[in-house]
N, C-alpha and C positions, 0 to 999 in steps of 0.2 A: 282644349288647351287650358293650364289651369292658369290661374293669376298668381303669376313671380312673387312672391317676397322680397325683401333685403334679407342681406347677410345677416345684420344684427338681429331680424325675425325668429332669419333659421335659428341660429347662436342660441335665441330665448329658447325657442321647441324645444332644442336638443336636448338644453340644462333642465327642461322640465321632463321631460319621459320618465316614465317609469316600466324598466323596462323587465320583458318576460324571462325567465330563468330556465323554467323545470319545463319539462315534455307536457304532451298535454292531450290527456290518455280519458276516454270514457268520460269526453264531459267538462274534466276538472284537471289545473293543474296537480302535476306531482312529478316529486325528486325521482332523479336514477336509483332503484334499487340497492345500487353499491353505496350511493350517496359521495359519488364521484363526480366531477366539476371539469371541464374545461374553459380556457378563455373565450371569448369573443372578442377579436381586437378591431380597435379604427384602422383601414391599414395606410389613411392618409397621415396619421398622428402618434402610431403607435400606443394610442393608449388603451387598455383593458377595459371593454364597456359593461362587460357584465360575464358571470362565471356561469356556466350553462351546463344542465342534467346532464350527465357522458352515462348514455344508456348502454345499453347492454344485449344480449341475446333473453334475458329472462324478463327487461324491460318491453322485448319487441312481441314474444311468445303473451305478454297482456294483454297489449295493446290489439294483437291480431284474434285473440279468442272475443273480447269484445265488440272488435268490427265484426265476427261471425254473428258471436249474436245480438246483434243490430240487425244483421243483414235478415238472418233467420226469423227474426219475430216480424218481421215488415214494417216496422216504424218507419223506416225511409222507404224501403225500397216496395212497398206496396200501399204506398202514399196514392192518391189520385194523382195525378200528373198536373193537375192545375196548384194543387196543395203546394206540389216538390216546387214548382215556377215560382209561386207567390213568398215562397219562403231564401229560395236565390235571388230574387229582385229583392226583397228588404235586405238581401245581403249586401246585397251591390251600394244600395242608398243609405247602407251604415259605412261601409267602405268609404264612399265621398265624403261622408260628414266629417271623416278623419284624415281625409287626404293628405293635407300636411303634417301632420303625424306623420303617417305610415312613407313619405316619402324624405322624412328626414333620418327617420328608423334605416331604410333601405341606404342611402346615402351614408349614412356612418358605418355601417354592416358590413359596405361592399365597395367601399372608395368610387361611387360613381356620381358624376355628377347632378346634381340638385335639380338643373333645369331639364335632365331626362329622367328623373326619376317623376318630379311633377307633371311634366308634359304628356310624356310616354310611361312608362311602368304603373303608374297607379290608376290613369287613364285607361290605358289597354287592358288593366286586368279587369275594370268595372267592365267596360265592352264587351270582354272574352267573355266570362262569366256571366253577364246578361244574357246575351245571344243564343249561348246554351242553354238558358232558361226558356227563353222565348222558344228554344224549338222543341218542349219538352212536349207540349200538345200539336207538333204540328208534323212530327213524324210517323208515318202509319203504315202498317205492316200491312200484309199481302194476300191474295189466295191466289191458287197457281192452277192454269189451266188442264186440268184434268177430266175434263168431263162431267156429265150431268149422273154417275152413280156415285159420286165422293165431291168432298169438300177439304180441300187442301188450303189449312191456312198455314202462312210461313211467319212466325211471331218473332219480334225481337223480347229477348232479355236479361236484368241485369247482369253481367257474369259473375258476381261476389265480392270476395276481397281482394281491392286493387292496393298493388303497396306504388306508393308513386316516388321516386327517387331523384331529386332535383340537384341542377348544377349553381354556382355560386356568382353565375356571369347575369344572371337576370330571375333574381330569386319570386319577385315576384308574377313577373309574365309567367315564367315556368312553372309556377306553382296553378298561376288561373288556366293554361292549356290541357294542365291532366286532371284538374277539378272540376274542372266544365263541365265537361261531356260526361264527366266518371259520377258526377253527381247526380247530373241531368238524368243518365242512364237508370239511377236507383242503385248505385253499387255504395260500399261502405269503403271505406278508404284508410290505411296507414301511410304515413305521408312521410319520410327521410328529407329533411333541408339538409344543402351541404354543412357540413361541421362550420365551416367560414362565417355563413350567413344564415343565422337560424331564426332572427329577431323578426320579420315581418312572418313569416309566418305561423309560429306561435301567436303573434295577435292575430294571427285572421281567424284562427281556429276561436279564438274569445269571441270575437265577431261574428261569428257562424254562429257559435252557439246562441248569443242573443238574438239575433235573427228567428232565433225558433228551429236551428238545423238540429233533430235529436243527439242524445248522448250515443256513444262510438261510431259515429258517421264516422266522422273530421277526428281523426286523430295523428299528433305529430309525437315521432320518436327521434331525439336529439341525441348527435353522435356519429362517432368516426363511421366510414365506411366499413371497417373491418369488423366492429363490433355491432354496428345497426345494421346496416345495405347489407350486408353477407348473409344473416342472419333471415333477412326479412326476404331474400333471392331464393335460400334453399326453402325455408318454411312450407309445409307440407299442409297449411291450411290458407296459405294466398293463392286465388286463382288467376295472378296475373299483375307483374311490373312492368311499370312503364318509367323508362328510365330515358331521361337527359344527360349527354357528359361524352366524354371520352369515347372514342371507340375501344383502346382497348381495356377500360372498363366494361362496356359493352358487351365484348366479349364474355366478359367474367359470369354476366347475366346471365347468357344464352347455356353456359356449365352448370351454371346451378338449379337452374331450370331442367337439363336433363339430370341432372344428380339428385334431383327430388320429384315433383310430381308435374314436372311436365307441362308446369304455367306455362300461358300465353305470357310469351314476352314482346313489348316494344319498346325500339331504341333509336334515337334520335340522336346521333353522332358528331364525328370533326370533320372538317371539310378543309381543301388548301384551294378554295373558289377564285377563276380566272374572272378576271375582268377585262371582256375584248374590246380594243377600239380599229376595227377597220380606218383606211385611207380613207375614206370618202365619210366620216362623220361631221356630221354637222355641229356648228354653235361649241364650239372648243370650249367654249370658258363656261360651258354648261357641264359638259363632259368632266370638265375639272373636275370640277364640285363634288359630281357623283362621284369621282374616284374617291377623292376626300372621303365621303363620306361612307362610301365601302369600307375602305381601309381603315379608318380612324378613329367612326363612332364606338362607343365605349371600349374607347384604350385600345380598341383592336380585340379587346377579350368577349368573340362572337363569331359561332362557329358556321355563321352567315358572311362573313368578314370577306370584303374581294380582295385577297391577300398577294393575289397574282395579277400585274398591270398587264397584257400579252398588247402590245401596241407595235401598229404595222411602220415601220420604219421611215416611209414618207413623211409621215406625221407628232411622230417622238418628241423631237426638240419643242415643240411649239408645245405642246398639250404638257408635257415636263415644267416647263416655265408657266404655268394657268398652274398647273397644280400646286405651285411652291407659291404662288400670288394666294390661295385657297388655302394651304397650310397652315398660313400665318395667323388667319384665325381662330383654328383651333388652340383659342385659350389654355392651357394646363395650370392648376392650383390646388388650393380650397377648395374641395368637390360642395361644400355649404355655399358655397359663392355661386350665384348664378351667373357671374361675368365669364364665368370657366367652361369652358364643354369637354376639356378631359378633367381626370381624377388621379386616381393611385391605382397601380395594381394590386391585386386583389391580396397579396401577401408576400411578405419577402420572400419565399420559395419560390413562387413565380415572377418574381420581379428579377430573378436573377439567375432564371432558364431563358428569357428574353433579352436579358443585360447578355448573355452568352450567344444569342444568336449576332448582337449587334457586332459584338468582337467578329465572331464569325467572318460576318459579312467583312466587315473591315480586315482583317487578315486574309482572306482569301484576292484583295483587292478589288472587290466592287467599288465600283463610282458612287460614295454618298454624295448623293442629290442633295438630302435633308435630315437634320439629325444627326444622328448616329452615338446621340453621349446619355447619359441620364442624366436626372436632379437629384439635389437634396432628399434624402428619404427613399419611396418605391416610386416615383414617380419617373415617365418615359415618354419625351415628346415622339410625336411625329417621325417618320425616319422611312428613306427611300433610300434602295438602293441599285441603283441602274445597271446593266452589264450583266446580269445572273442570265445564267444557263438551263436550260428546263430539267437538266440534270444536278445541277445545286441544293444543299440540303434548303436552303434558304428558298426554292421553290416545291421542292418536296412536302417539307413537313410543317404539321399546323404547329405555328409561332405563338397565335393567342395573344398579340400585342399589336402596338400602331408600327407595324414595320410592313410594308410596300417594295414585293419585288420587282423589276422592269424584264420582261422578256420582250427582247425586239424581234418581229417578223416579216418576212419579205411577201406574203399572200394570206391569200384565206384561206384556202387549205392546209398551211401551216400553223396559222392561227388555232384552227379544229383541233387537230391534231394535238399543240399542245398543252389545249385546252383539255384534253381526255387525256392526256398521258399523266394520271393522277390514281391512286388507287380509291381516293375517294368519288363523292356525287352527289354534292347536298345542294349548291345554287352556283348559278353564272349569269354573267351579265356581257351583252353584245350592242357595240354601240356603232350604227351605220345608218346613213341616209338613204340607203337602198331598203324597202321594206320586204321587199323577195327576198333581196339576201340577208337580212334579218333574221325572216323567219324559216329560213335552211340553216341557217346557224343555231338557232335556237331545238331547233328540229336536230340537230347534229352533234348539241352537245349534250351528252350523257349525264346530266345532273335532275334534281326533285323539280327545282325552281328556274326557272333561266328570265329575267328581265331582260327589258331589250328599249335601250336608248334612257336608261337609268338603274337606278338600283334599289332593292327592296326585297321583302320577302312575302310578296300580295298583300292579303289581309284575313280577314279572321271567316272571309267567306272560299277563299282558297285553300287547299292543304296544302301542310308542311310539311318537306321528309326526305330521304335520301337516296342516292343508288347505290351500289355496293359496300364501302366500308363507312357508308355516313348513315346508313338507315339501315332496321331490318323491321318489320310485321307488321307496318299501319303506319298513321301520319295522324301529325298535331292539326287543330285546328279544322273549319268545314266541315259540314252533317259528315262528311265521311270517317271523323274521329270518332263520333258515336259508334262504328262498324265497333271496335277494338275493346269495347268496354261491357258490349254485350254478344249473348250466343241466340245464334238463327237456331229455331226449334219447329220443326215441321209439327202439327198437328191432322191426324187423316182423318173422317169421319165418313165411314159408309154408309152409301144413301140406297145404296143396292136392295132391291124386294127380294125378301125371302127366298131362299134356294136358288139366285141369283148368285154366291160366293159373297168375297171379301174383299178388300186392298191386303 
């Protein structure tokens, strides 16, 4: 955890940055092509922090011939494996040097607040991206029991050019979950930040490169999705996106991938995640919290977010009332203020798909518990609303904000039930004093992750990922994300004496 600032600290950073513009292609920054610009706004402030490279299909077509031949000549990816480690760990420990920087950079980018961007985002990305480092020599490939006339080895390696395509909710974790392992690996990378939030990662690609990461590893192409993401999805020389975002984004991947050559695609999707509290849970005012903090950490815009409360009817009132004692902490402001633990939605387009869900709710007549209004500006406290139906769009579909529906249930086997009656499957959480039935719930509900007696999404030694509409082809995080970034290649070697045959 880092050490807090004041406001007026943040205030100084901010007025000092100098912030990044252009894409940042083979190396060196450089302008879009067209010499095309778009904003980058505060979306606490509304103000224009910087006009940023609006790339293109001929920007992306550079960028991706370069990571080839990066990848081609072995500058990275035929590094020794201690080399590739040593040169991600000095990445990490230029990372910290800057931490405040990069977490006030992220903060104005993405309207989130200051003391999760310090604590957590620039924190967790050093971790993520270490750990991957660290397992660059500690992974070891195979030979496969075949007998004493052959030798079967089963190698891992790097798969090529990975175009990695990030969402605007956690620019930077997301950016260290597909650089980890994708670097670690040896693969060369074109990297898409959302249009919203481009600013931390153009500096990390400056920061790699001082590190000693060679020219076209790390390269960022800045720009809409239409004009970059599309572009970089069909491209007929990327062997493989990994995309954060949307599911029916998501979608879009998986068409363009068969509409060109047939990449490996991975997608890490939306989820509308139950959060169960059986009758029989214990320490209620613990329970709270973690709802709180399912539902509320960043804005709600988190596609881990326990968006659905499923609480067994005995217990409702009580746990309702802890929770609104719990709520009231969550500060909303000045995402530079570390007194605040919410911010702003991430732009007014989304601040006012969620201002519509809250009308919703309240038109439909839900019981607002909490909330239910905006503030000044995109900003959206807190907001419960009680009474919804597991058939409600308001429990259906993913919100993306601090809004908290209540489904009441009369057992556990309804509990399940409406727990999976979701077309998604990314995380759930079960909260019971019983550990048998705990872990038959957790055993029972259809999701990547399931916590049980709090909330979270493991850690960077766990994998992250989805079941049906939240996930498709691998998982973030844990040696298991290395699987997605390289290809298994048998090597046979016969040991057979002469006129003995062959494999």
């Amino acid at each position: 955890m880092s050490d807090l600032l004041t406001l007026a600290d943040y205030q100084s950073i901010a007025a000092g940055l100098n912030l990044p513009t252009q894409s940042f292609i083979n190396g060196a920054f450089r302008p879009a092509s067209s010499g095309e610009t778009f904003p980058s706004t505060n979306p606490a402030t509304g103000e224009v922090l910087a006009h940023i490279a609006a790339c293109n299909a001929g920007d992306v077509n550079f960028a991706v011939s370069k990571a080839r031949e990066a990848f081609e000549d072995g500058r990275w990816s035929k590094k020794h494996p201690s080399e590739r480690k040593a040169v991600l760990l000095n990445f990490c420990k230029l990372v910290s040097e800057n931490h405040h920087e990069l977490a006030v950079m992220e903060s104005l980018d993405s309207g989130k607040p200051i003391v999760d961007c310090e604590n957590i985002d620039v924190p967790e990305f050093i971790h993520t991206v270490s750990w991957h480092a660290e397992a660059i020599d500690k992974i070891y490939d195979q030979v496969a029991p075949v007998g004493s006339d052959a030798v079967s080895m089963i190698v891992r390696e790097p798969i090529g050019v990975v175009g990695a395509v990030l969402p605007w909710n956690f620019p930077l974790l997301m950016l260290a979950w597909k650089i980890g392992p994708a670097l670690a690996a040896g693969c060369s990378l074109v990297i898409k930040p959302a249009a919203q939030t481009t600013l931390t990662a153009l500096r990390m690609a400056e920061l790699a490169k001082e590190a000693g990461l060679p020219d076209g590893v790390f390269n960022i192409v800045t720009g809409s999705g239409r004009d970059v993401g599309e572009p970089l999805g069909r491209h007929m020389d990327v062997d493989m996106v990994a995309f954060t975002g949307s599911t029916d984004t998501g979608r879009r991947f998986l068409r363009y991938a068969a509409d060109s050559n047939l990449k490996k695609v991975v997608l890490e999707l939306g989820g509308k995640n139950p959060c169960i509290v059986l009758e029989d849970a214990e320490d209620i005012d613990q329970v709270a919290e973690q709802v709180c903090s399912a539902a509320f950490w960043n804005m709600g815009e988190n596609c881990s977010a326990g968006s659905r409360l499923i609480v067994h009817e005995d217990i409702k009132e009580e746990l309702l009332e802890r929770i609104k004692i719990h709520a009231a902490s969550w500060i909303i402001g000045d995402p530079l203020d570390p007194a605040n633990q919410l911010g702003a939605m991430i732009d007014s387009g989304h601040f006012n798909k969620v201002k519509g869900y809250l009308e919703q709710g309240t038109a439909a007549g839900h019981q607002v518990v909490l909330g239910g209004e905006t503030r000044d500006g995109i900003f959206i406290p807190p907001t419960i609303f009680d009474g919804v139906s597991p058939e409600d769009p308001l429990a259906r579909e993913e919100i993306f904000g601090p809004v908290l529906s209540v489904i009441t249930v009369a057992s556990y086997e309804e509990a399940i039930a409406v727990a999976n009656d979701t077309e998604y499957g990314l995380a759930a959480s079960v909260f019971s004093a019983n550990a048998k039935r705990a872990l038959r719930a957790a055993q029972a509900i259809r999701a990547g992750t399931v916590t049980v007696n709090c909330f979270g999404e493991g850690d960077i030694t766990t994998p992250f990922g989805g079941y049906k509409q939240s996930g498709f082809g691998g998982r973030d995080n844990s040696i298991h994300a290395h699987d997605q970034y390289t290809e298994l290649k048998t090597i046979w070697i016969d040991l057979s004496a002469p006129g003995q045959g062959n494999a």
